[in-house]
MIMIGU-188888 format. One record per residue (C-alpha): x, y, z. Coordinates in steps of 0.001 Angstrom, whole numbers, plus 524288, in hexadecimal, padded with zeros to 5 digits. Layout:
BEGIN
XYZ
...
END
This chain:
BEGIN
35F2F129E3D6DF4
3526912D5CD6D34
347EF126D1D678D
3411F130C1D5D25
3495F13C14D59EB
3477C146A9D4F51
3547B14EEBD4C75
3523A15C9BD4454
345B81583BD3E0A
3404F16066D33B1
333E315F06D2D0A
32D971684DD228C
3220C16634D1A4E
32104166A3D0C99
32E7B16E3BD0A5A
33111174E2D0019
3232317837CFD8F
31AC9185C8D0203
3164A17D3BD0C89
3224717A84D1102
3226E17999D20C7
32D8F174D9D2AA8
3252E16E7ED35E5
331BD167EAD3CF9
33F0B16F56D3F37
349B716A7ED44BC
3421515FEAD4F9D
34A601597CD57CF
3440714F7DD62E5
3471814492D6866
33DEF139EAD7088
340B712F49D78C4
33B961220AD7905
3304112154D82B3
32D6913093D83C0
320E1136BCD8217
321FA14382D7B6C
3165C14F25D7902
318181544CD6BC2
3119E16200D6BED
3126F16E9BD6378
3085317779D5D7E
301A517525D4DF4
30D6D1752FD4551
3187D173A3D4F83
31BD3166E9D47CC
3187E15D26D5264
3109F15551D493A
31BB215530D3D7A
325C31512FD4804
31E4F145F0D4C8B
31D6D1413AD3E6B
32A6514048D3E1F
32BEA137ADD48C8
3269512B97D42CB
32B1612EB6D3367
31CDC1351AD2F49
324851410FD2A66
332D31408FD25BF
33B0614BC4D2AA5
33F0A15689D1FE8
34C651570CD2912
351EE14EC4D358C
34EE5142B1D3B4E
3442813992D43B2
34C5612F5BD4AE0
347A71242BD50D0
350F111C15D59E4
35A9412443D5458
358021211BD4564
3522F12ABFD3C70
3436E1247BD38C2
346E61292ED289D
352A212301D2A42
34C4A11867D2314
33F8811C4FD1D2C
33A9B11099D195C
33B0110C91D263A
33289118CFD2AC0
326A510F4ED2D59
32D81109EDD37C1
331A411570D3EBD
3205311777D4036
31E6F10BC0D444D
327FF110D7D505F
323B211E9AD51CA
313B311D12D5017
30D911294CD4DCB
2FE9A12BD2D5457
2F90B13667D4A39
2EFAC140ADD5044
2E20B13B02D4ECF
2E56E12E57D4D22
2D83E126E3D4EA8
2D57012D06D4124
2E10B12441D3A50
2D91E11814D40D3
2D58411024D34DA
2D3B7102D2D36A4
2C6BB0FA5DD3BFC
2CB370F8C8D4780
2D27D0FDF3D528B
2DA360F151D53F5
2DF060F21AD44BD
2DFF3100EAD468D
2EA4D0FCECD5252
2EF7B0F267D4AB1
2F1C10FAADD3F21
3006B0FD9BD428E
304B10F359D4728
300470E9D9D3B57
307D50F4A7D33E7
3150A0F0EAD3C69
3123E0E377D37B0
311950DCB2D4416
30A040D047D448A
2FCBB0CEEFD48D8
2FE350CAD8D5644
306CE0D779D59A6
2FD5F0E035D5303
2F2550DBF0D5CE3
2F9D70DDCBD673F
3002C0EA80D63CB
2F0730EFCFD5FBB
2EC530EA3FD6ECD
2F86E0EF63D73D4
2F7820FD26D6F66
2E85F0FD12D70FB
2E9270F9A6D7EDA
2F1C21060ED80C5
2E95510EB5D7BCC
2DDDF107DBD83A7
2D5DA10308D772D
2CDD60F66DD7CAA
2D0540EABFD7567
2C1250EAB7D71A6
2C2EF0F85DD6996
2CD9B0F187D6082
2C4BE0EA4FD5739
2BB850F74AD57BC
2BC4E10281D4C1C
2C56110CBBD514D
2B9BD1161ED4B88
2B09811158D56C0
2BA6811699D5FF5
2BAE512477D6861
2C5E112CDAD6498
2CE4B12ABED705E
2CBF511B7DD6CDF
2D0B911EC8D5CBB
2DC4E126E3D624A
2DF2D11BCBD6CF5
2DF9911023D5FAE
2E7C0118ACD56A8
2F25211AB2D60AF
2F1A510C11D64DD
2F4CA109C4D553B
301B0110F1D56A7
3031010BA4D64A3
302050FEC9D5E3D
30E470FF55D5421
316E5101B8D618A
31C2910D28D5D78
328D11107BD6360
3245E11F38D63C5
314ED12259D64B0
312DC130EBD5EA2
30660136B7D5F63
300701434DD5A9D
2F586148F4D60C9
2F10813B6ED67C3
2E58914265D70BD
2E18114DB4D66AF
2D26B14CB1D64E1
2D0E0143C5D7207
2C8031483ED7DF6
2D08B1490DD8BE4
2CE3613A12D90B7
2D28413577D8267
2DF2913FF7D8258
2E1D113A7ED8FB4
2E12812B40D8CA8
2EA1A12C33D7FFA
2F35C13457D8883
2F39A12A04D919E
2F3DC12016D895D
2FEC41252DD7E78
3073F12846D8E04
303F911960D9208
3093D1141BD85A9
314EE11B93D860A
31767116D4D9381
313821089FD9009
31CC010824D8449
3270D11216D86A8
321E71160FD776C
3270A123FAD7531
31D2312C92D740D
31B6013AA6D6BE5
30DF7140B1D6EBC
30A1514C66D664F
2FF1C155E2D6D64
2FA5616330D6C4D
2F4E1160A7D7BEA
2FF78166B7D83EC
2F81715D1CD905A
2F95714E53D87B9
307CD15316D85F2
30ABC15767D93E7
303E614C0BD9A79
30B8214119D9312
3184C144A4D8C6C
325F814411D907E
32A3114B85D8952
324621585AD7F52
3298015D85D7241
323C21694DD6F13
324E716E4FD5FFE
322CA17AA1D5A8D
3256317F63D4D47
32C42172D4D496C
336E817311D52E0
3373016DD0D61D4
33392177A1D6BA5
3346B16F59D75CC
3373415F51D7B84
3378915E43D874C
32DA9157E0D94C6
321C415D14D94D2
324FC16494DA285
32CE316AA0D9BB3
326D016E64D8F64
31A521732BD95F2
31F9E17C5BD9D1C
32476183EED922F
317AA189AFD9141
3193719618D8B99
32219190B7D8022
3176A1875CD7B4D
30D2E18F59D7CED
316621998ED7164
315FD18C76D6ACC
3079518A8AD6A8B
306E218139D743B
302C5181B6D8192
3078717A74D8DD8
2FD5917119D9447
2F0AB17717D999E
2F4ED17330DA830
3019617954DA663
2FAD018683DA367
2F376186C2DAF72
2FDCE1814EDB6B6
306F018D46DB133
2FABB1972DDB36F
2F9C6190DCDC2C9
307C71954EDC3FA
305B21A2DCDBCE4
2FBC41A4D4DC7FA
305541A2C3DD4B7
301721932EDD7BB
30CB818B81DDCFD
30A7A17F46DD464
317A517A89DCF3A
31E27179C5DC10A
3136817997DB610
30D7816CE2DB2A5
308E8166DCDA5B4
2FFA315C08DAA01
2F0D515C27DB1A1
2F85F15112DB983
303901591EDBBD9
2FBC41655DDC037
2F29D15C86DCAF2
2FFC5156A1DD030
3056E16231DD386
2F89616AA8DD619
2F15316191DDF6B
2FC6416130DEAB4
2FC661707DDE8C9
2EE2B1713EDEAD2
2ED50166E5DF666
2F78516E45DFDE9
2F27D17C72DF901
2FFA017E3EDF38F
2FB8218495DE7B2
2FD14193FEDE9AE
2FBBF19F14DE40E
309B31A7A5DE846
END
Protein backbone atom coordinates (compact mmCIF):
# COMPACT_ATOMS: atom_id res chain seq x y z
CA UNK A 1 0.00 0.00 0.00
CA UNK A 2 1.27 3.08 -0.65
CA UNK A 3 1.48 5.88 1.41
CA UNK A 4 -0.33 8.97 -0.53
CA UNK A 5 -2.41 7.87 -3.37
CA UNK A 6 -4.88 9.90 -5.54
CA UNK A 7 -7.35 7.59 -7.70
CA UNK A 8 -9.33 9.52 -10.75
CA UNK A 9 -9.08 12.92 -9.18
CA UNK A 10 -11.00 15.63 -10.70
CA UNK A 11 -10.94 19.15 -9.88
CA UNK A 12 -12.81 22.12 -11.66
CA UNK A 13 -13.19 25.61 -10.59
CA UNK A 14 -16.14 27.46 -10.09
CA UNK A 15 -18.51 24.95 -12.11
CA UNK A 16 -21.32 25.80 -13.37
CA UNK A 17 -20.31 29.34 -13.89
CA UNK A 18 -18.73 31.16 -17.37
CA UNK A 19 -15.57 30.65 -15.61
CA UNK A 20 -15.93 27.34 -15.30
CA UNK A 21 -12.40 25.42 -15.77
CA UNK A 22 -11.39 21.60 -15.17
CA UNK A 23 -7.67 21.95 -13.94
CA UNK A 24 -7.40 18.07 -12.78
CA UNK A 25 -8.74 15.07 -14.95
CA UNK A 26 -8.64 11.86 -14.13
CA UNK A 27 -4.96 11.94 -11.83
CA UNK A 28 -3.93 8.90 -10.70
CA UNK A 29 -0.37 8.69 -8.57
CA UNK A 30 0.83 6.98 -6.11
CA UNK A 31 4.09 7.73 -3.64
CA UNK A 32 5.93 5.78 -1.37
CA UNK A 33 7.03 6.45 2.04
CA UNK A 34 10.58 7.84 1.96
CA UNK A 35 10.68 8.88 -1.88
CA UNK A 36 11.63 12.10 -3.16
CA UNK A 37 9.61 13.07 -6.11
CA UNK A 38 10.11 16.36 -8.75
CA UNK A 39 6.78 17.70 -9.50
CA UNK A 40 7.17 19.60 -12.85
CA UNK A 41 4.78 20.84 -15.67
CA UNK A 42 4.39 24.12 -17.49
CA UNK A 43 1.80 27.36 -16.12
CA UNK A 44 -1.56 25.72 -15.93
CA UNK A 45 -0.57 21.99 -16.16
CA UNK A 46 -2.29 21.71 -12.67
CA UNK A 47 0.78 20.88 -10.62
CA UNK A 48 -0.07 23.46 -8.13
CA UNK A 49 -4.03 22.34 -7.75
CA UNK A 50 -2.76 18.70 -7.36
CA UNK A 51 -0.50 19.47 -4.61
CA UNK A 52 -3.40 21.16 -2.79
CA UNK A 53 -5.00 18.25 -2.74
CA UNK A 54 -2.53 16.36 -1.06
CA UNK A 55 -2.85 17.85 2.32
CA UNK A 56 -6.93 18.75 2.14
CA UNK A 57 -6.33 22.65 0.93
CA UNK A 58 -8.72 21.90 -1.98
CA UNK A 59 -11.48 19.21 -1.87
CA UNK A 60 -11.73 17.17 -5.03
CA UNK A 61 -14.95 17.89 -7.34
CA UNK A 62 -14.54 13.83 -8.07
CA UNK A 63 -12.16 10.84 -6.62
CA UNK A 64 -10.12 10.44 -3.78
CA UNK A 65 -6.66 11.57 -1.69
CA UNK A 66 -5.73 8.54 0.45
CA UNK A 67 -3.48 8.52 3.07
CA UNK A 68 -2.32 5.09 4.57
CA UNK A 69 -4.99 3.84 2.61
CA UNK A 70 -7.92 6.07 4.09
CA UNK A 71 -9.52 8.75 2.15
CA UNK A 72 -8.36 12.29 4.11
CA UNK A 73 -12.53 13.56 3.58
CA UNK A 74 -13.39 10.52 4.89
CA UNK A 75 -13.89 12.43 7.97
CA UNK A 76 -13.79 16.12 7.44
CA UNK A 77 -13.68 17.28 10.63
CA UNK A 78 -10.72 15.55 11.07
CA UNK A 79 -9.07 17.34 7.92
CA UNK A 80 -6.76 19.39 10.38
CA UNK A 81 -5.09 16.44 11.18
CA UNK A 82 -4.39 15.09 7.91
CA UNK A 83 -2.03 18.88 7.60
CA UNK A 84 -0.52 18.43 10.40
CA UNK A 85 0.86 15.03 8.44
CA UNK A 86 1.26 16.31 4.98
CA UNK A 87 2.86 20.05 5.69
CA UNK A 88 2.71 22.12 2.80
CA UNK A 89 5.90 24.81 2.11
CA UNK A 90 3.98 27.60 -0.03
CA UNK A 91 6.14 29.35 -2.74
CA UNK A 92 7.64 32.40 -1.04
CA UNK A 93 7.26 31.40 2.17
CA UNK A 94 9.43 33.94 4.18
CA UNK A 95 6.55 36.36 3.27
CA UNK A 96 3.90 34.25 5.60
CA UNK A 97 6.70 34.86 8.50
CA UNK A 98 4.71 36.80 11.08
CA UNK A 99 5.75 36.54 14.38
CA UNK A 100 8.78 38.55 16.48
CA UNK A 101 10.86 36.14 16.30
CA UNK A 102 12.28 33.39 14.41
CA UNK A 103 12.06 31.05 17.41
CA UNK A 104 8.05 31.78 17.80
CA UNK A 105 7.88 31.86 13.98
CA UNK A 106 9.38 28.02 14.31
CA UNK A 107 7.38 27.39 17.22
CA UNK A 108 4.26 28.51 15.61
CA UNK A 109 3.16 24.91 14.49
CA UNK A 110 4.00 23.06 16.81
CA UNK A 111 2.19 25.11 19.79
CA UNK A 112 -0.73 24.65 17.28
CA UNK A 113 -0.30 20.55 17.64
CA UNK A 114 -0.60 21.28 21.28
CA UNK A 115 2.47 19.75 22.45
CA UNK A 116 3.87 20.97 25.67
CA UNK A 117 6.48 23.42 26.03
CA UNK A 118 9.43 21.37 26.45
CA UNK A 119 8.75 19.47 22.99
CA UNK A 120 8.13 22.67 21.22
CA UNK A 121 11.81 23.85 22.03
CA UNK A 122 13.16 21.01 21.00
CA UNK A 123 11.22 20.42 17.85
CA UNK A 124 12.05 24.62 16.94
CA UNK A 125 16.09 23.59 17.74
CA UNK A 126 15.59 20.45 16.04
CA UNK A 127 14.27 21.65 12.78
CA UNK A 128 16.46 24.87 12.96
CA UNK A 129 19.57 22.95 13.21
CA UNK A 130 18.57 21.21 9.87
CA UNK A 131 18.21 23.98 8.04
CA UNK A 132 21.56 25.41 9.59
CA UNK A 133 19.90 28.51 11.48
CA UNK A 134 22.49 29.24 14.53
CA UNK A 135 20.93 29.14 17.75
CA UNK A 136 21.93 32.99 18.16
CA UNK A 137 19.49 34.00 15.04
CA UNK A 138 16.38 32.43 17.00
CA UNK A 139 15.61 35.26 19.36
CA UNK A 140 16.43 37.72 16.21
CA UNK A 141 13.38 39.29 13.88
CA UNK A 142 13.12 36.98 10.94
CA UNK A 143 12.95 40.60 9.01
CA UNK A 144 16.71 41.18 9.86
CA UNK A 145 17.42 38.07 7.98
CA UNK A 146 18.80 37.45 4.12
CA UNK A 147 16.36 35.70 2.00
CA UNK A 148 18.04 32.36 1.89
CA UNK A 149 18.02 32.78 5.92
CA UNK A 150 13.74 33.71 5.72
CA UNK A 151 13.32 30.72 3.26
CA UNK A 152 15.71 28.45 5.55
CA UNK A 153 13.06 29.52 9.06
CA UNK A 154 9.79 29.03 7.18
CA UNK A 155 10.68 25.54 6.07
CA UNK A 156 12.16 24.71 9.58
CA UNK A 157 8.36 25.75 10.79
CA UNK A 158 6.89 22.93 8.73
CA UNK A 159 10.02 20.80 9.43
CA UNK A 160 9.12 21.35 12.96
CA UNK A 161 5.36 19.79 13.08
CA UNK A 162 7.24 16.36 11.76
CA UNK A 163 5.33 16.04 8.98
CA UNK A 164 5.01 12.61 7.69
CA UNK A 165 5.18 14.07 4.03
CA UNK A 166 7.15 17.54 3.44
CA UNK A 167 5.59 19.21 0.07
CA UNK A 168 7.09 22.13 -1.24
CA UNK A 169 6.34 24.46 -4.11
CA UNK A 170 8.86 26.38 -5.63
CA UNK A 171 11.39 26.12 -2.46
CA UNK A 172 14.57 27.89 -4.43
CA UNK A 173 12.45 30.36 -6.78
CA UNK A 174 13.91 33.93 -6.22
CA UNK A 175 17.31 32.44 -4.52
CA UNK A 176 20.91 33.18 -6.04
CA UNK A 177 22.96 29.66 -6.98
CA UNK A 178 24.80 29.11 -3.38
CA UNK A 179 21.22 29.66 -1.66
CA UNK A 180 19.35 27.18 -4.50
CA UNK A 181 22.18 24.83 -3.74
CA UNK A 182 22.06 24.82 0.24
CA UNK A 183 18.12 24.32 0.42
CA UNK A 184 18.65 21.52 -2.15
CA UNK A 185 20.98 20.04 0.05
CA UNK A 186 19.42 20.62 2.91
CA UNK A 187 15.50 19.61 1.94
CA UNK A 188 17.85 15.98 0.35
CA UNK A 189 19.62 15.74 3.97
CA UNK A 190 16.38 15.83 5.76
CA UNK A 191 14.82 13.41 3.68
CA UNK A 192 17.67 11.11 4.25
CA UNK A 193 17.82 11.91 8.04
CA UNK A 194 14.09 11.19 8.53
CA UNK A 195 13.06 8.93 5.77
CA UNK A 196 10.15 12.01 5.51
CA UNK A 197 8.60 11.59 2.03
CA UNK A 198 9.27 14.24 0.07
CA UNK A 199 7.22 16.07 -3.10
CA UNK A 200 9.28 18.97 -4.54
CA UNK A 201 7.50 21.22 -7.06
CA UNK A 202 10.11 23.19 -9.59
CA UNK A 203 10.03 24.84 -12.81
CA UNK A 204 14.26 24.16 -12.78
CA UNK A 205 14.57 21.04 -14.81
CA UNK A 206 18.54 20.92 -12.83
CA UNK A 207 16.93 21.15 -8.75
CA UNK A 208 14.64 18.26 -10.09
CA UNK A 209 17.26 16.11 -11.83
CA UNK A 210 19.91 16.50 -9.15
CA UNK A 211 17.68 15.28 -6.19
CA UNK A 212 14.54 13.30 -6.99
CA UNK A 213 13.81 9.72 -7.23
CA UNK A 214 11.47 9.87 -8.86
CA UNK A 215 9.53 12.78 -11.56
CA UNK A 216 5.83 13.34 -12.37
CA UNK A 217 5.44 15.40 -15.11
CA UNK A 218 1.78 17.08 -15.73
CA UNK A 219 0.43 18.61 -18.56
CA UNK A 220 -3.00 19.74 -19.21
CA UNK A 221 -4.30 18.22 -15.99
CA UNK A 222 -3.48 14.72 -16.63
CA UNK A 223 -0.01 12.73 -15.96
CA UNK A 224 2.31 12.73 -18.81
CA UNK A 225 4.74 11.07 -17.18
CA UNK A 226 6.19 9.23 -13.44
CA UNK A 227 8.81 7.74 -13.69
CA UNK A 228 13.22 8.16 -12.52
CA UNK A 229 14.50 11.01 -13.65
CA UNK A 230 16.94 8.94 -16.19
CA UNK A 231 14.27 8.17 -17.53
CA UNK A 232 12.13 11.10 -17.85
CA UNK A 233 14.96 13.31 -19.15
CA UNK A 234 15.63 11.59 -21.86
CA UNK A 235 12.36 12.04 -23.36
CA UNK A 236 13.52 15.22 -24.57
CA UNK A 237 11.68 15.96 -27.47
CA UNK A 238 8.22 15.12 -25.75
CA UNK A 239 8.72 17.77 -23.02
CA UNK A 240 10.07 20.15 -24.95
CA UNK A 241 6.06 19.78 -27.15
CA UNK A 242 5.05 20.20 -23.56
CA UNK A 243 6.79 23.40 -22.85
CA UNK A 244 9.34 22.11 -20.92
CA UNK A 245 12.80 21.49 -21.56
CA UNK A 246 15.19 18.74 -20.34
CA UNK A 247 18.16 19.96 -18.11
CA UNK A 248 20.70 22.39 -19.66
CA UNK A 249 23.56 19.59 -19.38
CA UNK A 250 21.43 17.16 -21.04
CA UNK A 251 21.17 19.48 -24.13
CA UNK A 252 24.74 19.74 -24.60
CA UNK A 253 25.28 16.37 -23.71
CA UNK A 254 22.57 15.37 -26.62
CA UNK A 255 24.24 18.19 -29.02
CA UNK A 256 27.98 16.39 -28.09
CA UNK A 257 26.41 13.25 -29.47
CA UNK A 258 24.65 15.01 -32.54
CA UNK A 259 28.27 16.02 -33.37
CA UNK A 260 30.02 12.30 -33.56
CA UNK A 261 31.66 12.29 -29.71
CA UNK A 262 31.71 8.88 -28.18
CA UNK A 263 30.45 9.97 -24.69
CA UNK A 264 27.85 7.45 -23.47
CA UNK A 265 23.92 7.62 -22.75
CA UNK A 266 22.77 11.32 -22.06
CA UNK A 267 23.12 12.63 -18.63
CA UNK A 268 20.97 14.97 -16.47
CA UNK A 269 23.40 16.18 -13.79
CA UNK A 270 26.89 18.62 -13.93
CA UNK A 271 28.09 15.63 -11.60
CA UNK A 272 27.00 13.11 -13.90
CA UNK A 273 28.53 14.77 -17.06
CA UNK A 274 32.32 15.27 -15.16
CA UNK A 275 32.08 11.49 -14.11
CA UNK A 276 31.78 10.22 -17.25
CA UNK A 277 33.64 13.10 -19.30
CA UNK A 278 36.89 13.33 -17.31
CA UNK A 279 38.08 9.51 -17.87
CA UNK A 280 37.17 10.25 -21.64
CA UNK A 281 39.32 13.24 -21.70
CA UNK A 282 42.34 11.73 -19.59
CA UNK A 283 42.55 8.80 -21.93
CA UNK A 284 41.62 10.99 -25.21
CA UNK A 285 38.75 8.73 -25.62
CA UNK A 286 36.40 11.26 -26.64
CA UNK A 287 36.17 11.20 -30.63
CA UNK A 288 34.73 12.54 -33.15
CA UNK A 289 33.71 9.19 -35.71
Amino acid sequence: MSLLETRDLVYTYAPRTPFEKTALKQVSVAIEEGELVGVIGHTGSGKSTLIQHLNGLLRPTAGQVLLDGKDIWEEPKKIRAVRFAVGMVFQYPEHQLFEETVYKDIAFGPKNQGLSEEKIDSRVREAAKAVELSDDLLEKSPFELSGGQKRRVAIAGVMAMRPRILILDEPTAGLDPRGRDRVLRLIRQYRDAHNTTVILVSHSMEDVARIADRVLVMNGGEVAMLDTAANVFSRGEELTEMGLSVPAVTRIWMELRKRGLDVGENVYTVAQAAERLLPLLKGGDARVD
